[in-house]
N, C-alpha and C positions, 0 to 999 in steps of 0.2 A: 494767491493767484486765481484760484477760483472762484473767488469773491468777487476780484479786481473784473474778472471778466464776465460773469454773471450779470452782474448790472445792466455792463450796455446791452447782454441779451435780454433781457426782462423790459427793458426802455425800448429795444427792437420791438417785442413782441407788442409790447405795450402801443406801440405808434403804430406801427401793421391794423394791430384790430382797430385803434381808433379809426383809422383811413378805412378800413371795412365800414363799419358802423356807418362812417360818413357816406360810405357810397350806397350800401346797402338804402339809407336814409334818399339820396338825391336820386336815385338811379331809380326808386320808386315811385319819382314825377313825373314820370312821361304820364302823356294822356292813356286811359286806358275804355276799351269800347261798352259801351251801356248796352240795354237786352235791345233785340230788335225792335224795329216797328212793326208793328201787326194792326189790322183791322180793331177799331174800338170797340167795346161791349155794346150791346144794342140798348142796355140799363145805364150804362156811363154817358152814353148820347143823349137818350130821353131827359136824364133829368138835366145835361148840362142847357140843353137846348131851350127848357123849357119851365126855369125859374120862376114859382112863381112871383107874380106881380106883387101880391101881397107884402109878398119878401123883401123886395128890391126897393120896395116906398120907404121899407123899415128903415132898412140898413144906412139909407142913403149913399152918402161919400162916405162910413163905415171908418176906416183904419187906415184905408189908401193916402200912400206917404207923399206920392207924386202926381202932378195932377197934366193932363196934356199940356203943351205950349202953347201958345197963339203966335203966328208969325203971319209974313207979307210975302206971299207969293202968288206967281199963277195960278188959278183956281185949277184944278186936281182934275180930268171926267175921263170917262171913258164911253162912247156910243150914246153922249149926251147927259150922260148920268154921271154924279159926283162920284170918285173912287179913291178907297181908300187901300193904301198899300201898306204890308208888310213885309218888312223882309228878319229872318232869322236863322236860328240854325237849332238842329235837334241836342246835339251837344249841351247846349248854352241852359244853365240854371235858372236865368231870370227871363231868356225866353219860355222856360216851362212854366214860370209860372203867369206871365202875362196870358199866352194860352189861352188859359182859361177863362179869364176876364173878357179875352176877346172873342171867345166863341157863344158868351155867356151877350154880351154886345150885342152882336153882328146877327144873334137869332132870332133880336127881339125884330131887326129889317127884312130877314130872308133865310134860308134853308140849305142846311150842309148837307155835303154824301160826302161818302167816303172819309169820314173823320178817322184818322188810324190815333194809334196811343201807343209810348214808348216811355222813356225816363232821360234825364240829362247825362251826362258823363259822373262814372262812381268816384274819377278823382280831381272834381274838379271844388269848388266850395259847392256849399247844400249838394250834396254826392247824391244822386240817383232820387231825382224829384223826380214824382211821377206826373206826369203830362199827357198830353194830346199831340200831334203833327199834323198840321195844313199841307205837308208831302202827300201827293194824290189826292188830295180833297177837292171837290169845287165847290161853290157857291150860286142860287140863284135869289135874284132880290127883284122888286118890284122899283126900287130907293134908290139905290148903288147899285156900284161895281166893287168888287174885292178881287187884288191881287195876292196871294200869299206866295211866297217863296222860304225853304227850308235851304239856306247855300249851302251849308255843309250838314253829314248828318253825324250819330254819336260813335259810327261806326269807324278806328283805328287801323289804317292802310299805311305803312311804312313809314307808322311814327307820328302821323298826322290825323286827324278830322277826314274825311274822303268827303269830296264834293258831292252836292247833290245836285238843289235846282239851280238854273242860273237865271240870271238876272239879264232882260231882253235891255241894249243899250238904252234907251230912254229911263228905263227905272237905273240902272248903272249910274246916270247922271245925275240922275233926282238923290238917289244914294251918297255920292261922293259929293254933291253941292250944301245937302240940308242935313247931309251928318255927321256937323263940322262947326265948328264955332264961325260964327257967335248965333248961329242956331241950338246948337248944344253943345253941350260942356269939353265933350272928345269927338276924336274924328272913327268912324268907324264902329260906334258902340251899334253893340245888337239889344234887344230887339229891336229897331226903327219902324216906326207906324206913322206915316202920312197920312191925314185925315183931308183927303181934300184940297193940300194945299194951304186947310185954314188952321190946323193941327198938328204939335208932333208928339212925340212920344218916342224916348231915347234912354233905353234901359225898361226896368222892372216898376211896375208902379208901385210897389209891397215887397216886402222883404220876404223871398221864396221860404226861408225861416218857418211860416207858421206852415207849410207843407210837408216839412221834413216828416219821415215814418211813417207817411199814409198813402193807401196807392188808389188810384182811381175812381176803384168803389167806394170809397170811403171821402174823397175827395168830392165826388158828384153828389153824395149824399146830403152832405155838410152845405151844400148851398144852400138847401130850404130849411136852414133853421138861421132865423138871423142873429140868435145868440150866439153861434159858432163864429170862433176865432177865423176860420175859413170862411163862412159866408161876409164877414166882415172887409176882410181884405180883398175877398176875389170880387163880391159882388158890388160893393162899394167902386171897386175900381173899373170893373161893368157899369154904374150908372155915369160914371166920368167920360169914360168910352160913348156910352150913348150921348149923352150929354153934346160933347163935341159935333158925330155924326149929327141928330139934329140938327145944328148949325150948318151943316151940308146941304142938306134934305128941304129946307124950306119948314124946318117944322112936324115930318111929316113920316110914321103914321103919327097923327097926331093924340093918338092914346097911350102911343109911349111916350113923345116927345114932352107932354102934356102933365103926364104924371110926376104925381108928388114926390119920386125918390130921383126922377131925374131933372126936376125943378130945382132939386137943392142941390145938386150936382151942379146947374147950370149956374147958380149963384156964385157955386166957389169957383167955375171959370173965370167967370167976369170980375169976381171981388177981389 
């Protein structure tokens, strides 16, 4: 008799923990919040800002997996000037690591403040890449306009992402129209970067992958060595970026536009 009934309790216990296990297991997917944003290192800025040239001829297109799009739309300005927008979110893995390509870009046209640094979500894939945020940054350029927008940030509010910047209707539309098939692949992918109008860029151009385990300092450093796995991917994907912009610009300054790393960048546009 106490065998007979032993079993289904041992099969009870047994299917109880399993359904633990399993919950314990799914119940540990919710999103969860990454470290603040704070003001970037003044050594994290400098170097990102300020790769050398040398470097970037090397590296050329480097490792970068994906290269901008070309499409047919209205040309891009703002205040008469070509503008390029971004939108992303702090959360987002493969926005942290475009980031840096793009500020490694956009320095070679003009001049950040306020660059803050943060990391993506720890449970999301490549967990806690460290990064940069265009949240409170501005830009001044002589070239362009740049918009950045951070929509949501990595901070966890009743289960969700909490909203940050918002997106002024005109970008809203430019949003929901060019990132969408048969512009890109899905509707809604982050990060999105409109070059202009002559440009896009939908997702991560490098697989955040080679960032994993290294934070900031260490990331800013890796760009002046073009033998690094990192300067490979980020700056490589900065001369693509450039590359594109150019195409905006009329050419121009023509010392970047001009040079050897993003010559070979502009080949693989057009090839």
């Amino acid at each position: 008799m106490l065998l007979g009934v032993g079993l289904p309790l041992v099969l009870v216990v047994a299917v109880v923990a399993a359904l633990v296990i399993v919950k314990v297991a799914t119940g540990a997917g919710g999103p969860k919040s990454g470290p603040t944003a704070s003001a970037a290192a003044g050594s994290v800025v400098a170097q990102v800002t300020s790769v050398p040239a040398s470097v970037l001829n090397e590296v050329g297109v480097g490792v970068a997996t994906t290269k901008p799009t070309k499409i047919t739309a209205p040309a891009l300005t703002a205040d008469g000037e070509p503008r390029v927008v971004y939108v992303g979110a702090e959360y987002c893995p493969y926005c942290a690591a475009e980031r840096w390509a793009m500020a490694v870009a956009l320095s070679r046209f003009g001049t950040f403040t306020g660059l803050g640094e943060t990391a993506s979500s720890p449970s999301d894939v490549y967990p806690n890449t460290a990064t940069l945020t265009f949240h409170g940054a501005s830009y001044a350029s002589n070239y362009l306009s740049f918009t950045a927008r951070e929509i949501q940030s990595n901070q966890v509010v009743n289960g969700a992402y909490a909203p940050l910047d918002t997106l002024s209707a005109a970008d809203q539309a430019l949003f929901t129209k060019y990132n969408a098939p048969p512009y890109t692949d899905s509707a809604g992918s982050i990060p999105f970067i409109d070059i202009g109008g002559r440009y896009l860029i939908s997702g991560s151009s490098y697989s955040p992958q080679v960032l994993q385990g290294k934070t900031q300092t260490q990331i800013a450093a890796a760009l002046a060595d073009p033998n690094s796995a990192i300067a490979k991917a980020v700056d490589g994907t900065a001369n693509l970026i450039t590359a594109a912009i150019c195409q905006i610009t009329d050419g121009q300054p023509g010392a970047v536009c001009q040079s050897p790393g993003v010559v070979t960048a502009t080949a693989a546009l057009t090839g």
